[in-house]
Structure formats: structure tokens, C-alpha cells
Residue frames as qw, qx, qy, qz and C-alpha x, y, z in Angstrom:
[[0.926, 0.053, -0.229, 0.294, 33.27, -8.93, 72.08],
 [0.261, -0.825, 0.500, -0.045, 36.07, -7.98, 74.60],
 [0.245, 0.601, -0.751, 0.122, 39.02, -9.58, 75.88],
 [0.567, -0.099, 0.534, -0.619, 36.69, -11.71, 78.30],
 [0.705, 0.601, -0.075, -0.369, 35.63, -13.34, 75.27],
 [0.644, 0.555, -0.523, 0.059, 38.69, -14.24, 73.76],
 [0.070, -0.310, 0.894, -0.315, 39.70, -15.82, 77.35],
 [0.832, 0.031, 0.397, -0.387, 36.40, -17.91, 77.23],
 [0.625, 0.646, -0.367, -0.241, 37.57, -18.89, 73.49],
 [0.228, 0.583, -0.756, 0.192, 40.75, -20.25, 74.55],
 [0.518, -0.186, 0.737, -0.393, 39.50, -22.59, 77.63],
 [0.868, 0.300, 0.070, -0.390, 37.11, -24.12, 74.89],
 [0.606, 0.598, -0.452, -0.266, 40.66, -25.04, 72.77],
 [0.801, -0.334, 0.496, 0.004, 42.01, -28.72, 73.16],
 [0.264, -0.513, 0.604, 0.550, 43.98, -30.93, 70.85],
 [0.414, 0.302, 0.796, 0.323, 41.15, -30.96, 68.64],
 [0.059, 0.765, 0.013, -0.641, 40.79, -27.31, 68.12],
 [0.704, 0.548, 0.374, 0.253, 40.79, -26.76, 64.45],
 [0.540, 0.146, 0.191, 0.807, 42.80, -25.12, 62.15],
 [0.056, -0.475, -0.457, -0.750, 39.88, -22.82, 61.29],
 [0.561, -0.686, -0.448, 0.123, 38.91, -22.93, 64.55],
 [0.471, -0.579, -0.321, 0.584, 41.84, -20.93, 65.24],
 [0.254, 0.208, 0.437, 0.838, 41.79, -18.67, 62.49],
 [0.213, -0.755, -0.552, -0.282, 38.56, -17.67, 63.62],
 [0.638, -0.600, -0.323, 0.358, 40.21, -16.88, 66.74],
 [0.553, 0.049, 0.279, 0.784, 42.71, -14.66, 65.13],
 [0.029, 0.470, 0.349, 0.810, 40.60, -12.70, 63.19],
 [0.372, -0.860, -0.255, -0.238, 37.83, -11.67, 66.17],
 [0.613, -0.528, -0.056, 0.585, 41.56, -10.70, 68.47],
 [0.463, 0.023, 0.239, 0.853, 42.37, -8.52, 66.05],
 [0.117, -0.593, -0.242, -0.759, 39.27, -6.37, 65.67],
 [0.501, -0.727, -0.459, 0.094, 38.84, -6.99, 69.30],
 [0.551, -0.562, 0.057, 0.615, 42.57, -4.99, 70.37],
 [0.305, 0.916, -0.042, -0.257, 42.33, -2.90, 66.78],
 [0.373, -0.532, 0.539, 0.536, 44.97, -4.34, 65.29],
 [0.732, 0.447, 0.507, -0.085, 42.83, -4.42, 61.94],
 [0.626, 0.778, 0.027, -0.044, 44.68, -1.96, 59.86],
 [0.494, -0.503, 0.623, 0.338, 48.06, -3.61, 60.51],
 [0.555, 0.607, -0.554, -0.130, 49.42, -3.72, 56.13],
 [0.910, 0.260, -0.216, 0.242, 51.22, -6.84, 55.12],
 [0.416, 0.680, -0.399, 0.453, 54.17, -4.90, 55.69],
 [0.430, -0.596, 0.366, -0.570, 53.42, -4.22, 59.49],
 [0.966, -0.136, 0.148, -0.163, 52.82, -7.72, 59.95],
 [0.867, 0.280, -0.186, 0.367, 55.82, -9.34, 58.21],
 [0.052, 0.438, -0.620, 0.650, 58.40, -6.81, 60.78],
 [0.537, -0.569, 0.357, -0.510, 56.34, -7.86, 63.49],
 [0.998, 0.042, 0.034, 0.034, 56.87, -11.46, 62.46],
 [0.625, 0.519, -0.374, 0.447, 60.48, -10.86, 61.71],
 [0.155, -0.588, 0.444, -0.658, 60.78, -9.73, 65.23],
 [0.691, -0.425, 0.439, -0.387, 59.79, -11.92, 66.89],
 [0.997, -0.062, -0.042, 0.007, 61.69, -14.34, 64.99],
 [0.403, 0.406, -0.503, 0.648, 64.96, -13.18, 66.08],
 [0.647, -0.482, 0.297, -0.511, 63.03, -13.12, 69.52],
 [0.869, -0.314, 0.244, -0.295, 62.77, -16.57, 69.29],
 [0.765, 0.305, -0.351, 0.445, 66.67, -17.14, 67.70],
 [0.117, -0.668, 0.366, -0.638, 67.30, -15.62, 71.04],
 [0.873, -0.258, 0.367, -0.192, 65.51, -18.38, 73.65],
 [0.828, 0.476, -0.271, 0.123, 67.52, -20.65, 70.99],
 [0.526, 0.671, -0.325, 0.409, 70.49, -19.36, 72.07],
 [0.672, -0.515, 0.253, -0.469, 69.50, -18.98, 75.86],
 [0.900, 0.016, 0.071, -0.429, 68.26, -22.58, 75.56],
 [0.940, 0.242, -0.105, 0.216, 71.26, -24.32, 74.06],
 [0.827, -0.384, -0.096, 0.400, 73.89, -22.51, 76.14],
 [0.534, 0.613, 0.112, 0.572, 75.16, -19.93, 73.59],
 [0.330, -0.281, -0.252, 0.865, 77.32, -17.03, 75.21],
 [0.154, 0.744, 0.420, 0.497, 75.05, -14.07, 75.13],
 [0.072, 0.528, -0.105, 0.840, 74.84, -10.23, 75.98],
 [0.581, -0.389, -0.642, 0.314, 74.47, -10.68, 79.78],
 [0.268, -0.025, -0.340, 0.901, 74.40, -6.86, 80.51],
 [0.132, -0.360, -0.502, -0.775, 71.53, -5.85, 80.15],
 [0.248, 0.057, 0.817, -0.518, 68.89, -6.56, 83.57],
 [0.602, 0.046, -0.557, -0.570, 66.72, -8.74, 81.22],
 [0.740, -0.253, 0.397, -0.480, 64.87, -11.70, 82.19],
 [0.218, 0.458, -0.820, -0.264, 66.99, -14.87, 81.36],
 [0.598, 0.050, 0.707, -0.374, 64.12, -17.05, 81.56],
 [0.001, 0.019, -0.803, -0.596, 64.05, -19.38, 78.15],
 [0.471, 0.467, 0.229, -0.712, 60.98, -18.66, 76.87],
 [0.108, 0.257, -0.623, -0.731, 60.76, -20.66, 73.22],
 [0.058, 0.536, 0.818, -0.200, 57.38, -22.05, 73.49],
 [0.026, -0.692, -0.259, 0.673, 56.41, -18.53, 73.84],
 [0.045, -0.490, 0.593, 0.637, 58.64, -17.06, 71.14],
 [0.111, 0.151, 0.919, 0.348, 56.99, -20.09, 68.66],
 [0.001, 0.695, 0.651, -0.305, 53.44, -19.35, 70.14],
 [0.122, 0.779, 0.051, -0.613, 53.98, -15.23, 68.77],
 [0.040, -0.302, 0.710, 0.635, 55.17, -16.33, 65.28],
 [0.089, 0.217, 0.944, 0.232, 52.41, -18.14, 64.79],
 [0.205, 0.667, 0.692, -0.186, 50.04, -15.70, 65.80],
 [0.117, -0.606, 0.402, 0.676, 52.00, -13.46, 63.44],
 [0.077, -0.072, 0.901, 0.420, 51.25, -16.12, 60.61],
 [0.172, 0.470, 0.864, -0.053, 48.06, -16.24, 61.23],
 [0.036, 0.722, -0.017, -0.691, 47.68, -12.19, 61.43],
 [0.106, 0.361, -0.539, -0.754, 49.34, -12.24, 57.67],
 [0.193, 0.271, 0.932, 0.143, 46.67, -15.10, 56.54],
 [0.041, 0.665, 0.669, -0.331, 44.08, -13.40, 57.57],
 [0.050, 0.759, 0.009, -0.650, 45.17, -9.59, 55.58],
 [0.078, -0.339, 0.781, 0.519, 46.23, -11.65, 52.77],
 [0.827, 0.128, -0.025, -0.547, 42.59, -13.29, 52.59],
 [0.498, 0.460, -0.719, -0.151, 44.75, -16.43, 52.74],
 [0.910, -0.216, -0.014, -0.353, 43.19, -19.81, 53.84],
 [0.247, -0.657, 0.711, -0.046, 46.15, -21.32, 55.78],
 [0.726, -0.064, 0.676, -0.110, 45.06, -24.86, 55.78],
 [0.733, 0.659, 0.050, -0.162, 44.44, -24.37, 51.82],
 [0.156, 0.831, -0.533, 0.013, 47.88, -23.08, 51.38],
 [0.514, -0.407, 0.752, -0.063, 49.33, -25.89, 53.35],
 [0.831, 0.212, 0.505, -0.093, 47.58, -28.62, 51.54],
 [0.489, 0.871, -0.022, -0.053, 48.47, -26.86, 47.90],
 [0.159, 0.811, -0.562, 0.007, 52.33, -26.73, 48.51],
 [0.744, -0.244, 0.579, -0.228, 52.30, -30.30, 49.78],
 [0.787, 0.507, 0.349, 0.034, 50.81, -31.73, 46.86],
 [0.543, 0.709, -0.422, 0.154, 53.73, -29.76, 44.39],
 [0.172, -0.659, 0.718, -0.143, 56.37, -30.68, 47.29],
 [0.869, -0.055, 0.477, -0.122, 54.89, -34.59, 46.92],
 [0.776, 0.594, 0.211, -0.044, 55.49, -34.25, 43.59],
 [0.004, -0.918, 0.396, 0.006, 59.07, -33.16, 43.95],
 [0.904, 0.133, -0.339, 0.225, 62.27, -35.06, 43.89],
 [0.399, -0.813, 0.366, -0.211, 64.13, -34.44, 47.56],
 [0.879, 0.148, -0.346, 0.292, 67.99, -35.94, 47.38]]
């Protein structure tokens, strides 16, 4: 498996691409680019980064005055920014042995069961 691969992968995905479908995906990118012995820890900064990446396009995006000195590309980008958290989420699933879709369902069901005023 290369990177070749993981661009066939993608062309295949549509808006019926499973959940597990991408998880699958996830897990063969990561032993494909070595990012296998990335710790919880590693993962959860790289996820924290890149959400303050994407409270940045935010800010871009909605007009906020920002640090204009830099010679940065001021092209809003939060798609993107959304698109690296997630595979950031998935990354921690996957080291955590944790079955996203499971999880999801599981907190649902206590959050149905909740009282939200």
C-alpha cells in the first residue's frame, strides 16, 4: 500500500461512504505515512492545533481584525481546517481502539435520556 492507494480510496468515497468505511481509511494512512506510533498525547496537540487553525479561518471568514504581518496566505480555508480535525478524531479513535460510530450512538442514548432547558 502507498499513497497511490489511498488516492484510489478516496475517488471510490461518495455520500454513502461509511463511517467505517472511513475509519478503515484512517487506519491504512497511518501505517501507510508511519504515523503509527503517534501516543494519545501526540494526537490530542495535533488536534488542538489544528483547532485553533481552524478558530483562525473563523476569524478570517467572519471579518475579525487579525495579525496581517506576517506574508501568510489569507485564503479562508475552514472546510480544510474542519476536514484536519476530523482526521485528527479519527487518528485518536483508532489508538484508543475506539469504535467512533459506537461512541456516538452510546452518548446519544444517555444525552436522549437527559433533560436539555
Amino acid at each position: 500500500m502507498n499513497n497511490n492507494y489511498l488516492k484510489e480510496q478516496l475517488s471510490k468515497f461518495n455520500e454513502s461512504t461509511s463511517l467505517k468505511d472511513l475509519q478503515k481509511y484512517i487506519n491504512d494512512m497511518i501505517e501507510i505515512r508511519k504515523f503509527d506510533r503517534q501516543t494519545p498525547q501526540d494526537i490530542m496537540l495535533f488536534l488542538t492545533e489544528e483547532m485553533g487553525e481552524l478558530a483562525k479561518e473563523i476569524k478570517k471568514s467572519e471579518k475579525y481584525k487579525i495579525d496581517t504581518s506576517k506574508k501568510e496566505n489569507n485564503e479562508i480555508d475552514v472546510a480544510g481546517e474542519i476536514a484536519d480535525i476530523f482526521i485528527y478524531l479519527l487518528s485518536m479513535c483508532r489508538v484508543m481502539n475506539i469504535n467512533l460510530l459506537e461512541a456516538f450512538k452510546n452518548k446519544e442514548e444517555r444525552n436522549c435520556d437527559r433533560e436539555w432547558k
